[in-house]
Every structure is written in C-alpha cells, then in structure tokens.
C-alpha positions as CSV (number, residue, x, y, z in Angstrom):
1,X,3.8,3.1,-17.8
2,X,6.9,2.6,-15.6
3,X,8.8,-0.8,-16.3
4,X,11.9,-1.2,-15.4
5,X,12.2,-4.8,-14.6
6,X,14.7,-6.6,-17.3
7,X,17.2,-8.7,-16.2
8,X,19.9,-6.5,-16.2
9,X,17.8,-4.6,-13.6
10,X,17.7,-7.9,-11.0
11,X,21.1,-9.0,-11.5
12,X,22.2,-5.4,-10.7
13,X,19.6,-5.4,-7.2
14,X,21.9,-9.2,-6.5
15,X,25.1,-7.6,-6.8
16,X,24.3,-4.9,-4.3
17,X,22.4,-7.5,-2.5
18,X,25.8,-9.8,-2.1
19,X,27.9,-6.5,-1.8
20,X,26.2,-5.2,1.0
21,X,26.8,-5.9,4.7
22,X,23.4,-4.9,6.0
23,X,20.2,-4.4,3.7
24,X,17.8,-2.0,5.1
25,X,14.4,-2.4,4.3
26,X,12.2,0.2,4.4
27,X,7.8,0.4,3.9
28,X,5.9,3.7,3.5
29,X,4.2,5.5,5.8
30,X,0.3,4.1,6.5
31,X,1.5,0.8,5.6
32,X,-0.9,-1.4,4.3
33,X,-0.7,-5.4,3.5
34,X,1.1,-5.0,0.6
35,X,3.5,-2.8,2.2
36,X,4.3,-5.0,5.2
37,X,4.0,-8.2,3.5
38,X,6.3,-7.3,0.7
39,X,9.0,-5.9,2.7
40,X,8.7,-9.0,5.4
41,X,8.7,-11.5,2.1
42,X,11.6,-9.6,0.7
43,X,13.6,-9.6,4.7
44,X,13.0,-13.5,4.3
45,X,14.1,-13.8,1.1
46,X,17.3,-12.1,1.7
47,X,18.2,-14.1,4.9
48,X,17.8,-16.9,3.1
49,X,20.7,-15.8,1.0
50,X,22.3,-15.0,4.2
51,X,22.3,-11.0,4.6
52,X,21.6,-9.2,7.7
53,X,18.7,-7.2,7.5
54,X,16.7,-4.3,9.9
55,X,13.5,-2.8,8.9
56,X,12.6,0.5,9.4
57,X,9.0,1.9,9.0
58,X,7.6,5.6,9.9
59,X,4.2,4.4,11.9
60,X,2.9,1.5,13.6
61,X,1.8,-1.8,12.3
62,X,-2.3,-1.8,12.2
63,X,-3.3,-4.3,14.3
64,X,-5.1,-6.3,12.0
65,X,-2.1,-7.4,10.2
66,X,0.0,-8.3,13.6
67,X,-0.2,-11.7,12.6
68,X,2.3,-11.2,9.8
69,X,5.3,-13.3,11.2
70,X,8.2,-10.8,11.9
71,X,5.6,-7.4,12.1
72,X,7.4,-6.3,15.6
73,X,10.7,-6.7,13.3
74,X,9.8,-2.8,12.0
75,X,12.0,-0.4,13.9
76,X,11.5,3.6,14.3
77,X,13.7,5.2,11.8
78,X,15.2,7.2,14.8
79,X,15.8,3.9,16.2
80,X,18.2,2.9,13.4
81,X,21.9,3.5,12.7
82,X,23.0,3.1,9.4
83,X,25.4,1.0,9.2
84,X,29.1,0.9,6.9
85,X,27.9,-0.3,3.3
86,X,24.7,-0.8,3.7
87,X,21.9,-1.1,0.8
88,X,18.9,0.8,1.4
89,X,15.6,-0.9,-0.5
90,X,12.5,0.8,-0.7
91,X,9.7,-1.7,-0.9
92,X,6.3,-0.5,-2.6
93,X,7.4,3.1,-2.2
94,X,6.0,5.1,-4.6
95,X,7.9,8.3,-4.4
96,X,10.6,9.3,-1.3
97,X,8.0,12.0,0.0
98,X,6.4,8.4,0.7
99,X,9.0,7.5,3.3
100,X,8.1,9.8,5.9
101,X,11.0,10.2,8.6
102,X,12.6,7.4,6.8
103,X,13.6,9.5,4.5
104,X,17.3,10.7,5.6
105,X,18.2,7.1,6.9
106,X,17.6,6.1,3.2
107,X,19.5,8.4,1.6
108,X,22.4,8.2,3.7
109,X,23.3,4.9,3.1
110,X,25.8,3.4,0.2
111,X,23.4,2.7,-1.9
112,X,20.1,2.5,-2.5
113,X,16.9,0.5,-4.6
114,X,13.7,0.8,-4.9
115,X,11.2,-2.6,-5.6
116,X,7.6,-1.3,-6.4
117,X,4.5,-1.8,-8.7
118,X,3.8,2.0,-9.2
119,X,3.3,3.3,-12.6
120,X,4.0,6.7,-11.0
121,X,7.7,5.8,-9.2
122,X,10.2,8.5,-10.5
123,X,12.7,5.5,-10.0
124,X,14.3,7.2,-6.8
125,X,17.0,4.4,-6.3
126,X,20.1,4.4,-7.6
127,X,18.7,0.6,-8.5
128,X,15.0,0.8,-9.5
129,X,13.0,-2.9,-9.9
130,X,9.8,-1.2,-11.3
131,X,6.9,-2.8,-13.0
132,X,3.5,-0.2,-13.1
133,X,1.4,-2.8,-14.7
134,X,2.4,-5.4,-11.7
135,X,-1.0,-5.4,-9.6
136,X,1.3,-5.5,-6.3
137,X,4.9,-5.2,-4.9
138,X,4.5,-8.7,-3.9
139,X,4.3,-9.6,-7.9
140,X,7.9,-8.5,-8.1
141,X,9.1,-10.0,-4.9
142,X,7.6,-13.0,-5.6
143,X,9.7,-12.6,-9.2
144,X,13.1,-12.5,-7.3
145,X,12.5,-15.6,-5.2
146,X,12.5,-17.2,-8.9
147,X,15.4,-15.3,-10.4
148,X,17.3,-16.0,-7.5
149,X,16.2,-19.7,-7.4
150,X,15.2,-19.5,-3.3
151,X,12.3,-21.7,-1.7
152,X,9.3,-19.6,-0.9
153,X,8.6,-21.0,3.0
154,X,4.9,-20.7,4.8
155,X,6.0,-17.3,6.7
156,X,7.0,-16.0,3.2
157,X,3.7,-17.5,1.8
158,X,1.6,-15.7,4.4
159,X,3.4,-12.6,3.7
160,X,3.5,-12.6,-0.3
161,X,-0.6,-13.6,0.0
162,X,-1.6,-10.7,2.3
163,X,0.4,-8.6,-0.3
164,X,-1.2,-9.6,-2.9
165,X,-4.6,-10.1,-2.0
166,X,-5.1,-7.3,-0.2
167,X,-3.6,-4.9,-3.0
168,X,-5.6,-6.3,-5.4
169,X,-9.3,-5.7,-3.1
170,X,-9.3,-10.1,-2.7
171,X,-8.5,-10.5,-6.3
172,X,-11.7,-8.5,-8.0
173,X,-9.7,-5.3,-9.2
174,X,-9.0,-4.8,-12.5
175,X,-5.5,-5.3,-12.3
176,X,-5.3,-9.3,-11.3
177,X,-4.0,-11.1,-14.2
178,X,-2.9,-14.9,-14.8
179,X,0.5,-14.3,-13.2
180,X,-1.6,-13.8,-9.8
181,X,-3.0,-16.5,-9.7
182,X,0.5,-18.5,-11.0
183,X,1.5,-16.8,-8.1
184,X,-1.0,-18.2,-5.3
185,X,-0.5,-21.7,-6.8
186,X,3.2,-21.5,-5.5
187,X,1.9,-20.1,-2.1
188,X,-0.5,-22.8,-1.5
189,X,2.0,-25.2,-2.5
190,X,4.4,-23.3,-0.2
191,X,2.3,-24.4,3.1
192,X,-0.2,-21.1,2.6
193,X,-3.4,-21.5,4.9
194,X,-5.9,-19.9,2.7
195,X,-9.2,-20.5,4.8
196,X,-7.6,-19.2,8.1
197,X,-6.2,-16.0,6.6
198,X,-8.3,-15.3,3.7
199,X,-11.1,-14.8,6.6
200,X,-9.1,-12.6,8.8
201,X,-8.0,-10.3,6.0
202,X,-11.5,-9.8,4.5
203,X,-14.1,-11.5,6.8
204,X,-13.3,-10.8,10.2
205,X,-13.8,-6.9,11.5
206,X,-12.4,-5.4,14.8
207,X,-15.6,-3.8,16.9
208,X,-13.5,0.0,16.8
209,X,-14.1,-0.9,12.7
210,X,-18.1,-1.4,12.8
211,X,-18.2,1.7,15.7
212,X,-16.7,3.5,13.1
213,X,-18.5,2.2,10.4
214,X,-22.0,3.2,12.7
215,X,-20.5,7.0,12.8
216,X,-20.2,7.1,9.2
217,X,-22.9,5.6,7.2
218,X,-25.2,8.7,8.0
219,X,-23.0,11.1,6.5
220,X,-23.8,9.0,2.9
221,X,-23.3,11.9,0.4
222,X,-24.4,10.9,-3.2
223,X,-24.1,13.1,-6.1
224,X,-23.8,13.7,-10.1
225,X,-26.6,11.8,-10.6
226,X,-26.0,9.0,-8.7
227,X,-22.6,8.1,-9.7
228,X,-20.1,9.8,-7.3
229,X,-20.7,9.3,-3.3
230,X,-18.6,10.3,-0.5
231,X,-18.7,9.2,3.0
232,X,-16.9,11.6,5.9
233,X,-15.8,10.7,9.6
234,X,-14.6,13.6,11.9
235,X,-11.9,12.8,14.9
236,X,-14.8,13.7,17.4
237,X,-16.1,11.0,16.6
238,X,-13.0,9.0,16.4
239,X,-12.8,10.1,19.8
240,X,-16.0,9.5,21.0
241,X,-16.0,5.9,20.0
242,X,-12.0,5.3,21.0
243,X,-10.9,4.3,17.3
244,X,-7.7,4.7,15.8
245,X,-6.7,6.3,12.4
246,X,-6.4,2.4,11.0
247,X,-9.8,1.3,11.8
248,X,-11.3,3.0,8.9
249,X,-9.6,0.7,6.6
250,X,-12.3,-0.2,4.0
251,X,-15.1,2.4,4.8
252,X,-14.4,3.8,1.7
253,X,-16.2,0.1,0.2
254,X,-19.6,1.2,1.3
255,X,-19.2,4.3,-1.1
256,X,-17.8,2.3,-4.3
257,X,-19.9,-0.3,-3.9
258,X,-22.9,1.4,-4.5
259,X,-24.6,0.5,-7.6
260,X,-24.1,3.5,-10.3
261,X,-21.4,5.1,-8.6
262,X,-18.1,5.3,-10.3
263,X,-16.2,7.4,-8.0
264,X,-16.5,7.5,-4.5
265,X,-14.5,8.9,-1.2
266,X,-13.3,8.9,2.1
267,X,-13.0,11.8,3.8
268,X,-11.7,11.7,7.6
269,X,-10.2,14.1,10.1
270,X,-6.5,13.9,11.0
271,X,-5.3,13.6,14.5
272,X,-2.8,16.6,13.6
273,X,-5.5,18.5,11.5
274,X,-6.4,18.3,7.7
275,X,-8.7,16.0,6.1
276,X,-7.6,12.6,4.4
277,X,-9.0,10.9,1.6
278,X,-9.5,7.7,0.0
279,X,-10.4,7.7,-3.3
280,X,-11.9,5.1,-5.5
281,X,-12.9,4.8,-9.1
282,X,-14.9,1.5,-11.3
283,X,-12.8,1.0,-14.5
284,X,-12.8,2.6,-16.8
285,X,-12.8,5.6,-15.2
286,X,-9.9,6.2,-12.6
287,X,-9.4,8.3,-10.1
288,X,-5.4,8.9,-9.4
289,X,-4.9,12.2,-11.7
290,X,-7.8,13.6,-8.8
291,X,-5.5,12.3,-6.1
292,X,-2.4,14.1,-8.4
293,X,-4.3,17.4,-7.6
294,X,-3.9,17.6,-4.2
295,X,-0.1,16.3,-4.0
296,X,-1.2,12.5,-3.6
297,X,-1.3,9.3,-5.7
298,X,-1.8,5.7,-6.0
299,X,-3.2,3.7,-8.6
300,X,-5.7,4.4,-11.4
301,X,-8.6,3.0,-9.3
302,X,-7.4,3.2,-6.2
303,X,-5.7,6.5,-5.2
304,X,-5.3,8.6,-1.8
305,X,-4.5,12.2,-0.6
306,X,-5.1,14.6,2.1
307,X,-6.1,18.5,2.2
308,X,-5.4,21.0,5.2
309,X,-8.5,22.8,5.3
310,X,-11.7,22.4,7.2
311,X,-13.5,19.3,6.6
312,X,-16.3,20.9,4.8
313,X,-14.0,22.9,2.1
314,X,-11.9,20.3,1.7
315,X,-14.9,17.7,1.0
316,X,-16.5,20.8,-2.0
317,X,-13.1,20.9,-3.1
318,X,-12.8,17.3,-4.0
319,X,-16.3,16.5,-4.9
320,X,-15.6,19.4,-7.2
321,X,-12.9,17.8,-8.7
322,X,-14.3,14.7,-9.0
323,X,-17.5,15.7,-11.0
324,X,-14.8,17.1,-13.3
325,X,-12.5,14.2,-13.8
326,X,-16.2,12.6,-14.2
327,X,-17.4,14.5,-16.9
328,X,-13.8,15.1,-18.8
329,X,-13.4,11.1,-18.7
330,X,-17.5,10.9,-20.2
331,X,-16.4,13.2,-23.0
C-alpha cells in the first residue's frame, strides 16, 4: 500500500508551493467528481495563499458536474503555455499514462507533484503526497487545508463533497472510514448544501442517461452461477439515442447491484474504436488485478480498462478473466 504522506512530504509540496510563480493543476483524462472537485478544492486552496493558478485537463467536463464552481476554469493542454518556474501538480492521477495530452506540459515544467489516493501511483512527481488507503483525493486535499491552516469556504465545500462522495459510491464503499465523515462535519460547517447537491449527484438523472440505460438493460449477461454479470452498450446505439460517452456514468450499478453477483461490468463501444470497461467487485473480492490485465487500473472494487478488439471478443476475454480472478480469490 502506497503512503507517502508524512509531514516531511507536505512541508516539501508548501515550499514548492511558495516557490513557484504559477502552479498548474492538472486532472486525468475521463474526469470524474473526485477528479474535478479535488483539483478545483486544491486551485482554491492555493489562491487562498495567493498563487496564480491554470488548470489543464485532456477532455471536457461531464455535464452533470457543470455546477462545480470554476468547472469552465479547465483549459486544453494545447491551450496552455508553461510558464518560467512553474510547479506542475497532478491531482488524483494515478500514473502519467493517466494524463492524456497533458502529459508533455507536465513534464516540462520546473517541478512537479503528485496528490492522489491510489495505492497503485508509482509516485511520478518529483514531490509525491500519496495515501492508497485514503478513500479519495479529496481526503488529502482536505488534509492540506489543515496543515496549512486555510478556511475551507462553500465553493471549496461543494467541491471537496462531490470528491468525496462520489468516489466513495455516496459513502457505502468499503473504503469510508471515520475521517470521512470528520471530513463532511467541516463541509457542512463550511456552508455545504447537502440536500441540494446530494440529490443532483445521486438522485437526479439526465434523459440521454435513462435512453441509455433503456439500450442496455436487455443485454443483462449473468454468469458463474449467478455471481458475475455484465452489461454491454454499442456506439450505434449511442448514436441512435444522441448520448454522449459520459452518460453511461453508473450503468455499471445495475450489474453490481444484483443480488449474488460479486463482479460485474461495463462494456461500451468507443467513439474511436475498442471496447471500454468498468469493472466492479463486492469486498472481499476485488476486481483491479483484472483491470491490471489489460493495461488499466483503479481501486480494489472499483477498477476500469479498455480493449481494442471487437465487442464480442473483448467481452469473452474479460468475462474469461473474471471467472478466473473469481475462482482464484474462492480458493
């Protein structure tokens, strides 16, 4: 388990913090809440301390999290000059290959960090703030407002609760612990609005997402005896029903949620070819070393990856590994 979160490790990330001109904050590619929110919490955070920042991202913002104050704030990486001693920071980046076209903009400044909650990270900064048993980048962010005695205000409350909560499936995965919930007491105190955006993270569902979810549901695979089921969409349909690549978020539920399945996934067509998965696992069996297979990752119950083949053999090829990584973890 990665940990590299001591104190020497934070006071290090504040020197380059006060030594830098410009910090550039960068999220991965198919951000999700945790990535945006954590990165905007973080941008906040330093401005506080009064640092110029720019953030870069290599994607778009889904819409459903376009109410996160400072989401148009995220700037094509091609967009970006670096500028003269900057800091580059990674936040909830769990390997470079993560950073898409990001990549060379990170590199090529001064110097560069890395905050993230990945037990995987390879600590690709020359400054890595890593903590694998941390159930969301926000945990750690959330860690440096307190180390660097800052106010948490209600933007940065929004932000560090749609981190967390959303990383941590509404606080029901296995990895929420006490400090989360130390955590949301300092939100709420902070200003946070919990009815209004609990709701539109986990209540309220764009139409493209039910479409989609109408396409899908028939293809309800279930095998190894109940306890693996998959779910598939292709980008005909995608098409058909004019959705975009972000409205699946959270299909893969209605394959998890199953009683007496333990694995589960989502398998959907690329708009530039190749099948991508979501992958999801019930403690105590997990599900990343499948993801590992096919050159992806995540966490232990909550993994992702994506195969260039057909849709068909790229479906047999994971169920295939799944009903291993099933029966090896049985044994």
């Amino acid at each position: 388990m990665k940990t590299m979160t001591n104190d020497l490790t934070i006071q290090a990330l504040q020197s380059a913090v006060k030594a830098a001109d410009c910090i550039l904050l960068f999220a991965h590619i198919s951000p999700d809440g945790d990535a945006l929110g954590s990165t905007l919490a973080m941008s906040l955070l330093l401005e506080q301390m009064g640092k110029r920042t720019q953030l870069v991202l290599d994607g778009t913002v889904p819409g459903q999290l376009q109410f996160l104050p400072g989401w148009e704030r995220f700037s094509a990486p091609g967009d970006v000059q670096c500028p003269d001693n900057a800091l580059a920071l990674a936040v909830d980046v769990s390997c470079i290959e993560r950073m898409g076209a990001c990549r060379p903009l990170f590199t090529t400044a001064a110097q560069q960090a890395v905050v993230d909650h990945h037990a995987t990270n390879p600590g690709f900064g020359q400054i890595n703030l890593i903590d694998g048993k941390a159930p969301a980048a926000a945990v750690l962010v959330y860690r440096l407002y307190q180390a660097w005695e800052q106010p948490i205000g209600k933007d940065a409350a929004l932000c560090l609760y749609t981190a967390l909560s959303t990383d941590t499936g509404n606080f029901i995965y296995d990895s929420v612990n006490a400090e989360c919930f130390s955590i949301m007491e300092g939100l709420m105190k902070a200003g946070l609005d919990l009815a209004e955006y609990s709701r539109r993270l986990f209540r309220t569902k764009e139409l493209s997402f039910v479409r989609v979810l109408a396409e899908t549901l028939p293809s309800l695979r279930v095998i190894a005896d109940g306890q693996i089921a998959g779910l598939q969409t292709t980008m005909e349909q995608m098409n058909r029903i004019g959705a975009d690549p972000y409205h699946v978020d959270g299909v893969i539920d209605y394959a998890i949620d199953l009683e007496g399945v333990n694995m589960a996934y989502y398998a959907h067509e690329k708009p530039e070819g190749g099948i991508k998965f979501s992958l999801r696992s019930i403690e105590p069996y997990r599900i990343d070393a499948v993801a590992a297979l096919f050159g992806g990752g995540g966490h232990r119950q909550a993994s992702g990856c994506s195969i260039d083949l057909p849709m068909e053999e790229a479906v047999a090829q994971i169920e295939a590994a799944l009903i291993a990584a099933l029966e090896g973890q049985r044994a």
